[in-house]
mmCIF file of the N, C-alpha and C atoms, coordinates in Angstrom:
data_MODEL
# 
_entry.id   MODEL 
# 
loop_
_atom_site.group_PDB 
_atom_site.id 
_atom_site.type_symbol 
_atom_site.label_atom_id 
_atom_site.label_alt_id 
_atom_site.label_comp_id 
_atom_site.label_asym_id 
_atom_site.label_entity_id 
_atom_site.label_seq_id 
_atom_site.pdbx_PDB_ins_code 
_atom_site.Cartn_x 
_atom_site.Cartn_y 
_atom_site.Cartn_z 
_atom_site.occupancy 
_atom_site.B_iso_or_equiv 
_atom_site.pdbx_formal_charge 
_atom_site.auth_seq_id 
_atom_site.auth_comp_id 
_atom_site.auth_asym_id 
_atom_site.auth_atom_id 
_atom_site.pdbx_PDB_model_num 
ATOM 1   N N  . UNK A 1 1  ? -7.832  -3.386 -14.119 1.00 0.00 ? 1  UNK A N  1 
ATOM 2   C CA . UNK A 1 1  ? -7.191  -3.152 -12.844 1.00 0.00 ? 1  UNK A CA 1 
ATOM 3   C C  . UNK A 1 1  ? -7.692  -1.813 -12.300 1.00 0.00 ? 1  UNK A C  1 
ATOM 4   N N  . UNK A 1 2  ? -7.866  -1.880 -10.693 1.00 0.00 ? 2  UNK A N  1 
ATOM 5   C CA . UNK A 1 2  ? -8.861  -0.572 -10.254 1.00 0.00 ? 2  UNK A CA 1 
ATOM 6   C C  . UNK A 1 2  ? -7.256  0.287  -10.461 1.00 0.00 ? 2  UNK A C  1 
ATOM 7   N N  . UNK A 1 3  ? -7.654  1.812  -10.330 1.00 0.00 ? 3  UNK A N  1 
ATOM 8   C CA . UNK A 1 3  ? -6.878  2.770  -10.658 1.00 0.00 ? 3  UNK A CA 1 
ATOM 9   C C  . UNK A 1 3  ? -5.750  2.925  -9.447  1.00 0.00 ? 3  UNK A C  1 
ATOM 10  N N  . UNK A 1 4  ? -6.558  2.955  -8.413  1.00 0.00 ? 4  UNK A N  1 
ATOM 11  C CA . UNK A 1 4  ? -5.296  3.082  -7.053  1.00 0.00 ? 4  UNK A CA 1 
ATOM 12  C C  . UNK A 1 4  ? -4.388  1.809  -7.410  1.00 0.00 ? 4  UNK A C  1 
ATOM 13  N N  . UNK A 1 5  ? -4.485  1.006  -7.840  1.00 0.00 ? 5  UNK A N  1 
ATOM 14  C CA . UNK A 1 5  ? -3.594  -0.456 -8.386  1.00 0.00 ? 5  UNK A CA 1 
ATOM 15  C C  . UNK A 1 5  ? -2.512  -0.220 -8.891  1.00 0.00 ? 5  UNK A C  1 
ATOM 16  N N  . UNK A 1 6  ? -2.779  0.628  -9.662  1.00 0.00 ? 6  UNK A N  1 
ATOM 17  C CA . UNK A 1 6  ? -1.722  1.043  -10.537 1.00 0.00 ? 6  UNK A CA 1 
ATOM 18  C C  . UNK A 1 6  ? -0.339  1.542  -10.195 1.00 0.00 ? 6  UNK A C  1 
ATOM 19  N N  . UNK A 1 7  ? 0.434   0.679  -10.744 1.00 0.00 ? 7  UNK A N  1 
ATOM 20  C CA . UNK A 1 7  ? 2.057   1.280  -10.478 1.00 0.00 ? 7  UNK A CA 1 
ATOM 21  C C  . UNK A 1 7  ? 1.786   2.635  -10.979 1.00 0.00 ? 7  UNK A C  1 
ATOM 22  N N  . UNK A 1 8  ? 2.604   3.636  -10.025 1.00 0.00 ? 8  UNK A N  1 
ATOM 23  C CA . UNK A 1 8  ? 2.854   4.760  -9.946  1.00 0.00 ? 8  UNK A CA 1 
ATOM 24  C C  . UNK A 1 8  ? 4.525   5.506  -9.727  1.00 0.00 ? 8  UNK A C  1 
ATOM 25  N N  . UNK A 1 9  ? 5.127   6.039  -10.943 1.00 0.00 ? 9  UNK A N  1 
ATOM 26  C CA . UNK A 1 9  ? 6.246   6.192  -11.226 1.00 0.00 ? 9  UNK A CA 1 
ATOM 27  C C  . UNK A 1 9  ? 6.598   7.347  -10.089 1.00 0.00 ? 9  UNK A C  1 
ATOM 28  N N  . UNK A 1 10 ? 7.640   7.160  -9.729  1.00 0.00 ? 10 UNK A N  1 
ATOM 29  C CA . UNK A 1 10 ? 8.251   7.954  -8.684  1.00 0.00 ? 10 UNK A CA 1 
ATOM 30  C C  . UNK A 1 10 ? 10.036  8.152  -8.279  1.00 0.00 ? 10 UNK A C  1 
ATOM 31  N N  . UNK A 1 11 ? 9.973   9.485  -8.399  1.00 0.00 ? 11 UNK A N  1 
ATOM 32  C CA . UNK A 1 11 ? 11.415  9.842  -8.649  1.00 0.00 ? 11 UNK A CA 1 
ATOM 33  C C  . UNK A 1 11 ? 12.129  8.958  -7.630  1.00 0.00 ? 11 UNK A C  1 
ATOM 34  N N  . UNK A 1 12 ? 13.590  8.750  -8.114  1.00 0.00 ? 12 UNK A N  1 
ATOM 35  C CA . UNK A 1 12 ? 14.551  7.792  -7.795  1.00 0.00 ? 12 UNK A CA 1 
ATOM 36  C C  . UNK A 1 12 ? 15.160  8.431  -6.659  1.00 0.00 ? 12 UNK A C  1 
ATOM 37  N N  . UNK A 1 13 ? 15.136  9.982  -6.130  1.00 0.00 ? 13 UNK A N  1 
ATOM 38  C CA . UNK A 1 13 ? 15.482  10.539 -5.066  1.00 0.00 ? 13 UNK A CA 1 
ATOM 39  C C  . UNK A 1 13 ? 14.467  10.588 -3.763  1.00 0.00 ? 13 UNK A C  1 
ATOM 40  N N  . UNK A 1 14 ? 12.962  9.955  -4.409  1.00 0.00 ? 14 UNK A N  1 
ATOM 41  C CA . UNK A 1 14 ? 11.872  9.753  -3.419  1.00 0.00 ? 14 UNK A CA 1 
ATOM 42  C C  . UNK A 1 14 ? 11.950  8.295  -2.586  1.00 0.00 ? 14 UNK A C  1 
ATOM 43  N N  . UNK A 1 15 ? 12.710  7.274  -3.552  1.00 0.00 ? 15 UNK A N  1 
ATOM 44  C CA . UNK A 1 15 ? 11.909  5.937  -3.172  1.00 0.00 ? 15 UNK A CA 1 
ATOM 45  C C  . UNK A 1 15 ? 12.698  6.000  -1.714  1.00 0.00 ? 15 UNK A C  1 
ATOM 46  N N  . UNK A 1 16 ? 13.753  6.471  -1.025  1.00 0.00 ? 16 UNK A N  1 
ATOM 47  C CA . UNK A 1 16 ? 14.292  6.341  0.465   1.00 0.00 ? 16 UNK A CA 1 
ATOM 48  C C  . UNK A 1 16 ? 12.685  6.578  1.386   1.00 0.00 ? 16 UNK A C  1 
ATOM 49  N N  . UNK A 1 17 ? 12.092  7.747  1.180   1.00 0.00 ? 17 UNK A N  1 
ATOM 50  C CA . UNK A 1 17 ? 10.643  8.096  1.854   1.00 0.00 ? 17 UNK A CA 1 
ATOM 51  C C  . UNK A 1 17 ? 9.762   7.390  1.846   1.00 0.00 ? 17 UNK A C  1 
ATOM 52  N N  . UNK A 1 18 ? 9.725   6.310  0.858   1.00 0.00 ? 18 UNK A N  1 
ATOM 53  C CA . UNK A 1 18 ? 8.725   5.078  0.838   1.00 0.00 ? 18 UNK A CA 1 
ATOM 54  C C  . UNK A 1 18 ? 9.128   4.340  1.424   1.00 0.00 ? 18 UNK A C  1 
ATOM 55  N N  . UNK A 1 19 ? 10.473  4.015  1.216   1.00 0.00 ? 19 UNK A N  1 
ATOM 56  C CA . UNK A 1 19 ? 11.033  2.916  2.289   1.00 0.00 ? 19 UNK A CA 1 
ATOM 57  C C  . UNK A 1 19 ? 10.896  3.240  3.578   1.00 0.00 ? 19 UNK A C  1 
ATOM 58  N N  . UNK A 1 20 ? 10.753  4.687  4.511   1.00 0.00 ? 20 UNK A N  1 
ATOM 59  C CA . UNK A 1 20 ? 10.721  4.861  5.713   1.00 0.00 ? 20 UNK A CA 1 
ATOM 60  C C  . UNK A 1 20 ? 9.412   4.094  6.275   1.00 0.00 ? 20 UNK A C  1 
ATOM 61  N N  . UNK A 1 21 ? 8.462   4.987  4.804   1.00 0.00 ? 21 UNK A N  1 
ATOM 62  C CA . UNK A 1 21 ? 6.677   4.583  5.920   1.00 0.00 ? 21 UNK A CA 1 
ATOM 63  C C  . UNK A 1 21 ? 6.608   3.302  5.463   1.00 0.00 ? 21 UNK A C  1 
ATOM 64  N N  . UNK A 1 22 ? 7.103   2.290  4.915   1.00 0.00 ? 22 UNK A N  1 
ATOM 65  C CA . UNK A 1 22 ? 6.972   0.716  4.755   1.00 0.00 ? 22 UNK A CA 1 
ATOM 66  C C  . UNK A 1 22 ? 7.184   0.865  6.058   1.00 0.00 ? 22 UNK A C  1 
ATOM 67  N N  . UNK A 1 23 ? 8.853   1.276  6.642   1.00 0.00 ? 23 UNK A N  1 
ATOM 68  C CA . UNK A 1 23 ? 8.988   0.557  8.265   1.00 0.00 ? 23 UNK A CA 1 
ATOM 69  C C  . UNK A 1 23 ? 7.750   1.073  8.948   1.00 0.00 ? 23 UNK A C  1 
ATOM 70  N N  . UNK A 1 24 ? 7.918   2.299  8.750   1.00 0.00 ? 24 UNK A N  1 
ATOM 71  C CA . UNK A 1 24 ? 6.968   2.973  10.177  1.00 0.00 ? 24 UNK A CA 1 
ATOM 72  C C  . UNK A 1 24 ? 5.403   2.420  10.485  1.00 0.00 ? 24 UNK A C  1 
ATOM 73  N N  . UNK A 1 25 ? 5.178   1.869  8.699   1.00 0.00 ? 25 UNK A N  1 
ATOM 74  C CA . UNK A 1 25 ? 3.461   1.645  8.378   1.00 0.00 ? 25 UNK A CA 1 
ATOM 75  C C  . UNK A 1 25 ? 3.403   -0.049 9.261   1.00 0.00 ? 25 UNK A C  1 
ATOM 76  N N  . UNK A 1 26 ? 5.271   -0.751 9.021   1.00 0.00 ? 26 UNK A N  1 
ATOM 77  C CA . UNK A 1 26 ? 4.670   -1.789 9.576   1.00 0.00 ? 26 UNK A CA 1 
ATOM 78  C C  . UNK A 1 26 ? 4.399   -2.281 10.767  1.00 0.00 ? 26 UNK A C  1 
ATOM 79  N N  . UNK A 1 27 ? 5.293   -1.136 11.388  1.00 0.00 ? 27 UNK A N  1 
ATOM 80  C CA . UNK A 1 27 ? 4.712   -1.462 13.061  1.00 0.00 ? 27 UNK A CA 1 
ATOM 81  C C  . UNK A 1 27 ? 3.856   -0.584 13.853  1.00 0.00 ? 27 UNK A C  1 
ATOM 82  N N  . UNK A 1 28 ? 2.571   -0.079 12.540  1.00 0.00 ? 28 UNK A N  1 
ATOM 83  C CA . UNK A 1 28 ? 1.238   0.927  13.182  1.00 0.00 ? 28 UNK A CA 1 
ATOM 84  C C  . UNK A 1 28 ? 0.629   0.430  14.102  1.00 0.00 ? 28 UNK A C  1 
ATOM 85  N N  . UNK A 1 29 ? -0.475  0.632  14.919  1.00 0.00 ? 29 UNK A N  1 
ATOM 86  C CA . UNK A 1 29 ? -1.086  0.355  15.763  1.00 0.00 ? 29 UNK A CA 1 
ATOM 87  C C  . UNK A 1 29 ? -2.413  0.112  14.640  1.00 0.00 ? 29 UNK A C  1 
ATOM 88  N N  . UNK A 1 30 ? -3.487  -0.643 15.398  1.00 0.00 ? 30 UNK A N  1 
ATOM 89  C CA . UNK A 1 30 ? -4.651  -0.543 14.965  1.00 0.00 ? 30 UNK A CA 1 
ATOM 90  C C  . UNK A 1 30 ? -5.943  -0.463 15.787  1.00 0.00 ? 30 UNK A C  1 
ATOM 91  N N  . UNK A 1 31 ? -6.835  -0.447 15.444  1.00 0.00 ? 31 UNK A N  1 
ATOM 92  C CA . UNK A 1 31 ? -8.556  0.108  16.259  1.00 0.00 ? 31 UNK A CA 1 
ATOM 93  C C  . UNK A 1 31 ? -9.297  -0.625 15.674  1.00 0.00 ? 31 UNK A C  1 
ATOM 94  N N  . UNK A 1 32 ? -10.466 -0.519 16.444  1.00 0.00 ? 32 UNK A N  1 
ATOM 95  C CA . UNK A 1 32 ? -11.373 -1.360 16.272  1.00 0.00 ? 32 UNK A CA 1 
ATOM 96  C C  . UNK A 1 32 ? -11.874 -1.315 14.637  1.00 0.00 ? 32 UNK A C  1 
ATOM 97  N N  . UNK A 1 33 ? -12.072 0.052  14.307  1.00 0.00 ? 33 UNK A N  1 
ATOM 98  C CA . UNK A 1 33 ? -11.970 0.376  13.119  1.00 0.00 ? 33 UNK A CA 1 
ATOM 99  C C  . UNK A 1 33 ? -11.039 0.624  12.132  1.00 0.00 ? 33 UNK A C  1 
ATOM 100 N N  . UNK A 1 34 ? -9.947  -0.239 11.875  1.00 0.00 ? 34 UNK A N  1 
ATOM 101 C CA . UNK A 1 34 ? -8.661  0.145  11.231  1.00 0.00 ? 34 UNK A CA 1 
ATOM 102 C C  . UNK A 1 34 ? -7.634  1.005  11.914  1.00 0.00 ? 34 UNK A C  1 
ATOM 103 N N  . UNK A 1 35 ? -6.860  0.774  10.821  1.00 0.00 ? 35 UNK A N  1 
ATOM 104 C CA . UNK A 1 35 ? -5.307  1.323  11.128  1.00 0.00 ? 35 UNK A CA 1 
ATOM 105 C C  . UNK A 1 35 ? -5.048  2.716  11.626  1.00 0.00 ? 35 UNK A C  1 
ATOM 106 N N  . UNK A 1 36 ? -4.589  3.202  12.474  1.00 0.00 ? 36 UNK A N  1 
ATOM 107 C CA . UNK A 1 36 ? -4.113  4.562  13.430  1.00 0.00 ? 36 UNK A CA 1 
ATOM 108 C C  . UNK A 1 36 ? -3.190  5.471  12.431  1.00 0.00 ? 36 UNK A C  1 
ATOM 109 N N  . UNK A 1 37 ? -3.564  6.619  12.886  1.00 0.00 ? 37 UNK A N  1 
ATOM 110 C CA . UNK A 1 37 ? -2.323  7.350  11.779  1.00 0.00 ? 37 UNK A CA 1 
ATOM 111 C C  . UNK A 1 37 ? -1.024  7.211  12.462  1.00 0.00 ? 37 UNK A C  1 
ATOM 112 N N  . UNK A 1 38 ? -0.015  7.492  11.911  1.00 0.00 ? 38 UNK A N  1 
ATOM 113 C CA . UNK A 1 38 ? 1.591   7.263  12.904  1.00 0.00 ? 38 UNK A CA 1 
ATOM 114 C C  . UNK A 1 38 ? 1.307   8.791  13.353  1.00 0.00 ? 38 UNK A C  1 
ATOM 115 N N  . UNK A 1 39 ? 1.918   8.974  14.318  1.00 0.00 ? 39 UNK A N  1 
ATOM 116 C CA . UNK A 1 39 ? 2.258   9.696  15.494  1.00 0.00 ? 39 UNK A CA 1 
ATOM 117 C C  . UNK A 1 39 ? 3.841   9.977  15.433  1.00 0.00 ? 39 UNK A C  1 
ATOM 118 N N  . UNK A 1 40 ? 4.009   11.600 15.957  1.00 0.00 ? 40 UNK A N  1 
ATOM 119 C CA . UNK A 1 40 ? 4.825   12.169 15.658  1.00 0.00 ? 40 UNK A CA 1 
ATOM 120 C C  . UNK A 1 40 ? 5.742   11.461 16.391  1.00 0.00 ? 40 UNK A C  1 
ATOM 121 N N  . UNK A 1 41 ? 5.538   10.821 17.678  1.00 0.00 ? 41 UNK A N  1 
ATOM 122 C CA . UNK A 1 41 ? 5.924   10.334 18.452  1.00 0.00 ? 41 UNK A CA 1 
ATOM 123 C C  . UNK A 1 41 ? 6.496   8.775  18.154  1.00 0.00 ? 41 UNK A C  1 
ATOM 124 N N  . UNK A 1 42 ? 5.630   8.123  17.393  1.00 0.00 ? 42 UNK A N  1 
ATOM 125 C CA . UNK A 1 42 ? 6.441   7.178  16.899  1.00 0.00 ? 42 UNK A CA 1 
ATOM 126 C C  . UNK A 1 42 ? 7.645   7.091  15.632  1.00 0.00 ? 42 UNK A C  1 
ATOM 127 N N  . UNK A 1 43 ? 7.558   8.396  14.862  1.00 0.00 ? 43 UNK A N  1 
ATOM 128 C CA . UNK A 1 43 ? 7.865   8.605  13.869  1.00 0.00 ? 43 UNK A CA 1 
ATOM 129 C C  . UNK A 1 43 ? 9.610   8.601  14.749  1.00 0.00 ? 43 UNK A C  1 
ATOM 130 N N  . UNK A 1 44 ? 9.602   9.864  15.768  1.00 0.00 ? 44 UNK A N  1 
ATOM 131 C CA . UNK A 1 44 ? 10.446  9.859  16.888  1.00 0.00 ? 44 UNK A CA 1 
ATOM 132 C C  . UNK A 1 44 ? 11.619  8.801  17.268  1.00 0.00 ? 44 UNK A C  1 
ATOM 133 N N  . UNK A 1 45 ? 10.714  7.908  17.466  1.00 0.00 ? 45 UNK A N  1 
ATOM 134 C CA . UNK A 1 45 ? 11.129  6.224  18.567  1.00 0.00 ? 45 UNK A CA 1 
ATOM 135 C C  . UNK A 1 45 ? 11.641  5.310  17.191  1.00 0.00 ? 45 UNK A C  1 
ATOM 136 N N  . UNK A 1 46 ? 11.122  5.709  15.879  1.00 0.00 ? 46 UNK A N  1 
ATOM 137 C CA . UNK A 1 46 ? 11.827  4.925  14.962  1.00 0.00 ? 46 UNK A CA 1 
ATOM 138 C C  . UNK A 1 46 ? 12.591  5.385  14.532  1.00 0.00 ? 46 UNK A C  1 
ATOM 139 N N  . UNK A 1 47 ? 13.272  6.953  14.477  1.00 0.00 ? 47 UNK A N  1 
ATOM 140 C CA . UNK A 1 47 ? 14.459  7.789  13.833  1.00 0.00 ? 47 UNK A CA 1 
ATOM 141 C C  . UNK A 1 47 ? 15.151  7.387  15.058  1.00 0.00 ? 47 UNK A C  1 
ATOM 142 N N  . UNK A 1 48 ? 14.833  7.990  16.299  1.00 0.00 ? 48 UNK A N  1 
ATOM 143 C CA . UNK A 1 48 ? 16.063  7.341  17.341  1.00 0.00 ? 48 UNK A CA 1 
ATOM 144 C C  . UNK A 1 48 ? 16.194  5.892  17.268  1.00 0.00 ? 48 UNK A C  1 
ATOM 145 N N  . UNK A 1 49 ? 15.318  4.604  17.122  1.00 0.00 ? 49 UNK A N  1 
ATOM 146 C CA . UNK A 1 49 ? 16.375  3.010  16.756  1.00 0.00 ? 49 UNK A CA 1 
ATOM 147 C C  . UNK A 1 49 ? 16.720  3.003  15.741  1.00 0.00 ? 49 UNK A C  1 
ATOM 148 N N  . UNK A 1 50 ? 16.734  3.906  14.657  1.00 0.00 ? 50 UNK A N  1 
ATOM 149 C CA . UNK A 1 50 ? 17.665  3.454  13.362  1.00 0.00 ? 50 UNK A CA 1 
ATOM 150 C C  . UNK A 1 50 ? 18.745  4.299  13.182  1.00 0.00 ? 50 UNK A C  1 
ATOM 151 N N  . UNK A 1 51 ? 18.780  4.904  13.954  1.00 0.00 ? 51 UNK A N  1 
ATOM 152 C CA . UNK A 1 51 ? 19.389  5.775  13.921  1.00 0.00 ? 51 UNK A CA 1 
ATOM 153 C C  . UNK A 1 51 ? 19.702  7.036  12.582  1.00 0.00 ? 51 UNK A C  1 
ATOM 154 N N  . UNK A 1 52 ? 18.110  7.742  12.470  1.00 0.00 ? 52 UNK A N  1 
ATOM 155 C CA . UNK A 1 52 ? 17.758  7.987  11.150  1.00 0.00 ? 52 UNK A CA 1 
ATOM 156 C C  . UNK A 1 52 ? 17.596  9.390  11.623  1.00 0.00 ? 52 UNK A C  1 
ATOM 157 N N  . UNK A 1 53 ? 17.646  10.840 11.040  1.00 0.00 ? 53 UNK A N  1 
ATOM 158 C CA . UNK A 1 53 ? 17.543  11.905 11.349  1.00 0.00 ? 53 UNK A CA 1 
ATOM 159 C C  . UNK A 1 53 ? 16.671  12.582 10.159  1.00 0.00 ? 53 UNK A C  1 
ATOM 160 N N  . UNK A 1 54 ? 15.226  12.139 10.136  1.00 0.00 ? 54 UNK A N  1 
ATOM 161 C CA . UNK A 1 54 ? 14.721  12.653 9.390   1.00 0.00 ? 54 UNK A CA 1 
ATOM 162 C C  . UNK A 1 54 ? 14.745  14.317 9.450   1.00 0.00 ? 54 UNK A C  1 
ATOM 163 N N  . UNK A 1 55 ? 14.471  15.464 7.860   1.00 0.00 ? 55 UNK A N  1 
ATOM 164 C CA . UNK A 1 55 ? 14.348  16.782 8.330   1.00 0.00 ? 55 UNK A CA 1 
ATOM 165 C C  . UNK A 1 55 ? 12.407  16.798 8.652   1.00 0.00 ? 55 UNK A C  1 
ATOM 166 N N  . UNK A 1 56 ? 12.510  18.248 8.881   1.00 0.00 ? 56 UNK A N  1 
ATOM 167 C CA . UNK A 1 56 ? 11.144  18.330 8.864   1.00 0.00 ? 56 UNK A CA 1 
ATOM 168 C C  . UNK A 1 56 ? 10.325  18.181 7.727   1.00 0.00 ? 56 UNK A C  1 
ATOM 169 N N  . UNK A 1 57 ? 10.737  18.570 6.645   1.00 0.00 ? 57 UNK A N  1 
ATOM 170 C CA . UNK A 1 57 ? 10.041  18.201 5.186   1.00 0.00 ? 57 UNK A CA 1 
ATOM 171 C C  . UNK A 1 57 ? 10.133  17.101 5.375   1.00 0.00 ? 57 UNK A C  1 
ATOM 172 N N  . UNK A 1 58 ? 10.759  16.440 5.656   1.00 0.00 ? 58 UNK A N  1 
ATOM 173 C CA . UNK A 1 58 ? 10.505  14.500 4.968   1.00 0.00 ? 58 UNK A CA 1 
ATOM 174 C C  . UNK A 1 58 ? 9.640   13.955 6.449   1.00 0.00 ? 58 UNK A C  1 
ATOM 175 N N  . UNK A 1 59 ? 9.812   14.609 7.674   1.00 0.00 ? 59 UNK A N  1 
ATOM 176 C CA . UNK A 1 59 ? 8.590   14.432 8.605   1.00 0.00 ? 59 UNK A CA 1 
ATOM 177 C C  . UNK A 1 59 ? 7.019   14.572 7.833   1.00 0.00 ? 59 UNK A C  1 
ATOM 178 N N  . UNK A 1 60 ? 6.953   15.753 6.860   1.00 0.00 ? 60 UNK A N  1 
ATOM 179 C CA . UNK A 1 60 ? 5.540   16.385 6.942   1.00 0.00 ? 60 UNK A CA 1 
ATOM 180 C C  . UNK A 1 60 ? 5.290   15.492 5.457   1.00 0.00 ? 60 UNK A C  1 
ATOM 181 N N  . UNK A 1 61 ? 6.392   15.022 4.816   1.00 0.00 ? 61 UNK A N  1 
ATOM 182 C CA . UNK A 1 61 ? 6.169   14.807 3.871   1.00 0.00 ? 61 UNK A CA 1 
ATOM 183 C C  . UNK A 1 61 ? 5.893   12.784 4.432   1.00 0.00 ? 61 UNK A C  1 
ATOM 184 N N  . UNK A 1 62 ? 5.570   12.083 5.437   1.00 0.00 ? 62 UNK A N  1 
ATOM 185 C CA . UNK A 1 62 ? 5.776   11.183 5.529   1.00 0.00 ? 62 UNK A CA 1 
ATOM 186 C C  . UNK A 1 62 ? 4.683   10.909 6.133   1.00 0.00 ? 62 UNK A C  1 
ATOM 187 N N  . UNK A 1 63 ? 3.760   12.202 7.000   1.00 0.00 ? 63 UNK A N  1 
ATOM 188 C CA . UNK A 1 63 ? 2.701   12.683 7.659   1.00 0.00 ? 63 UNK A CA 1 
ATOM 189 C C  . UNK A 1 63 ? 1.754   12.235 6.400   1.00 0.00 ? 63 UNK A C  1 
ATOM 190 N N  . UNK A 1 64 ? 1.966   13.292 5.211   1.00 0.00 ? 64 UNK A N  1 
ATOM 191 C CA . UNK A 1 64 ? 1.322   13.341 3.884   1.00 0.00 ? 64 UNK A CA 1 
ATOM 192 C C  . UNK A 1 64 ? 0.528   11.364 3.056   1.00 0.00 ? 64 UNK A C  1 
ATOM 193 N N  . UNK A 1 65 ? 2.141   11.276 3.109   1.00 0.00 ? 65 UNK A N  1 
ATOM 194 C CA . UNK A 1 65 ? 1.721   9.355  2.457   1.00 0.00 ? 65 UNK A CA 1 
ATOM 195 C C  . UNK A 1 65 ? 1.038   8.649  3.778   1.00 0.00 ? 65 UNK A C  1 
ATOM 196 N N  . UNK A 1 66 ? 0.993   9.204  4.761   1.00 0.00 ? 66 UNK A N  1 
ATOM 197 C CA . UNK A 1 66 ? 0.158   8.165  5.805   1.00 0.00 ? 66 UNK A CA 1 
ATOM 198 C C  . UNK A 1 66 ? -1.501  8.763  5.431   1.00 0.00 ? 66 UNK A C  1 
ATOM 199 N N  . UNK A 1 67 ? -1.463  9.496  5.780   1.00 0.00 ? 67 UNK A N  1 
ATOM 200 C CA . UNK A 1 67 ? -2.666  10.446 5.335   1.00 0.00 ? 67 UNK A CA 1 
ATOM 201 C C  . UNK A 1 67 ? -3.771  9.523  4.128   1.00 0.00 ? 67 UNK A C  1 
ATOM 202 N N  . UNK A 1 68 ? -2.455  9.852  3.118   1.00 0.00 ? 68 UNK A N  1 
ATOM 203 C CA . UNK A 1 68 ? -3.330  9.235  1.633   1.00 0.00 ? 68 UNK A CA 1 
ATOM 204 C C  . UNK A 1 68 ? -3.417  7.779  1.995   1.00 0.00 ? 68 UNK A C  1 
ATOM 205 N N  . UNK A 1 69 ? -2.867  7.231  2.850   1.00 0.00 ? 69 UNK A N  1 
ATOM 206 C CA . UNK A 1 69 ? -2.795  5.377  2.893   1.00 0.00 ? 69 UNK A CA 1 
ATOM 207 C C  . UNK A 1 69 ? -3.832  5.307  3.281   1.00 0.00 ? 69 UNK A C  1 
ATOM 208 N N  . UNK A 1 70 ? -3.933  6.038  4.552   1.00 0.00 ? 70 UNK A N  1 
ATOM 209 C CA . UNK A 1 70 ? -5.402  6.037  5.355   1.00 0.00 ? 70 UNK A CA 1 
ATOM 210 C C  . UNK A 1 70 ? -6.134  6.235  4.717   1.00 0.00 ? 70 UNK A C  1 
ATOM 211 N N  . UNK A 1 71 ? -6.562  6.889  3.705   1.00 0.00 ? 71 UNK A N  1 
ATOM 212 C CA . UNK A 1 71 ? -8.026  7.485  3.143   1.00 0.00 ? 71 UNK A CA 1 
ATOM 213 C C  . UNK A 1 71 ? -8.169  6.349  2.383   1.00 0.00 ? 71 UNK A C  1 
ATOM 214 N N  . UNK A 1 72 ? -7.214  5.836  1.085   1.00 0.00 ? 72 UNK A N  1 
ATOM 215 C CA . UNK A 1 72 ? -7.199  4.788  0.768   1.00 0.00 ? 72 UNK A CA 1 
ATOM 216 C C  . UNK A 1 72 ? -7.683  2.972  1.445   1.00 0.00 ? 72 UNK A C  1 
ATOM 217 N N  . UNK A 1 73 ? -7.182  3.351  2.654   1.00 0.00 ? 73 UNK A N  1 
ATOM 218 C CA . UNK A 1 73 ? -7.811  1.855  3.186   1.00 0.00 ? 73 UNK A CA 1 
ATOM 219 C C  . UNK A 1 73 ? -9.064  1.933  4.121   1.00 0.00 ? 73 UNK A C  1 
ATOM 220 N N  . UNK A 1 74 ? -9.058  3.260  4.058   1.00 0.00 ? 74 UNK A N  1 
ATOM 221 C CA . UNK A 1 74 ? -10.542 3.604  4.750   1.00 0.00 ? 74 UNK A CA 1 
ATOM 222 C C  . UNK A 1 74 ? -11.680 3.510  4.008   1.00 0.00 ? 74 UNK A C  1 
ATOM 223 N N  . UNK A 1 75 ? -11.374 3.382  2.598   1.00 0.00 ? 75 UNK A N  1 
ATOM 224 C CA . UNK A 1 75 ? -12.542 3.588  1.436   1.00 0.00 ? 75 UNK A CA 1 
ATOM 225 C C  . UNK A 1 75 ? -13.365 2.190  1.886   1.00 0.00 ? 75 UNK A C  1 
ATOM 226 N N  . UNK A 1 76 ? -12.145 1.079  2.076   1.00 0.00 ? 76 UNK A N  1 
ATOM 227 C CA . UNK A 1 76 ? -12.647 -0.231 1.807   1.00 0.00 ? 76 UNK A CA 1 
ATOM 228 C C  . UNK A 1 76 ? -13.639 -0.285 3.343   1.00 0.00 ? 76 UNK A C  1 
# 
């Protein structure tokens, strides 16, 4: 199994932050060349309909896992 495959253990006070960028990742935009990074702005438009009040750490920290997704699906 390639290495990015791999289940990766992650504290039980993190998995809420994964669950955000599942939502946010699933309604990204895309380009001709793949997937768009999220935008502060959408990050925005999905805390105001869920009525979710992310802080700024879990903003920059949500910035961060889009980041690595991207580089990750950019390899391919």
């Amino acid at each position: 199994m390639p290495k990015q495959l791999e289940p990766v253990e992650m504290p039980d006070c993190l998995h809420y932050l994964w669950g955000w960028f599942c939502e946010l990742s699933g309604g990204r935009e895309y380009a001709e060349f793949g997937a768009l990074p999220l935008t502060y702005s959408e990050i925005r438009a999905w805390a105001e309909l869920t009525k979710t009040e992310p802080t700024a750490w879990e903003i920059e920290t949500l910035k961060r896992i889009d980041r690595a997704y991207l580089t990750e699906t950019n390899k391919k």
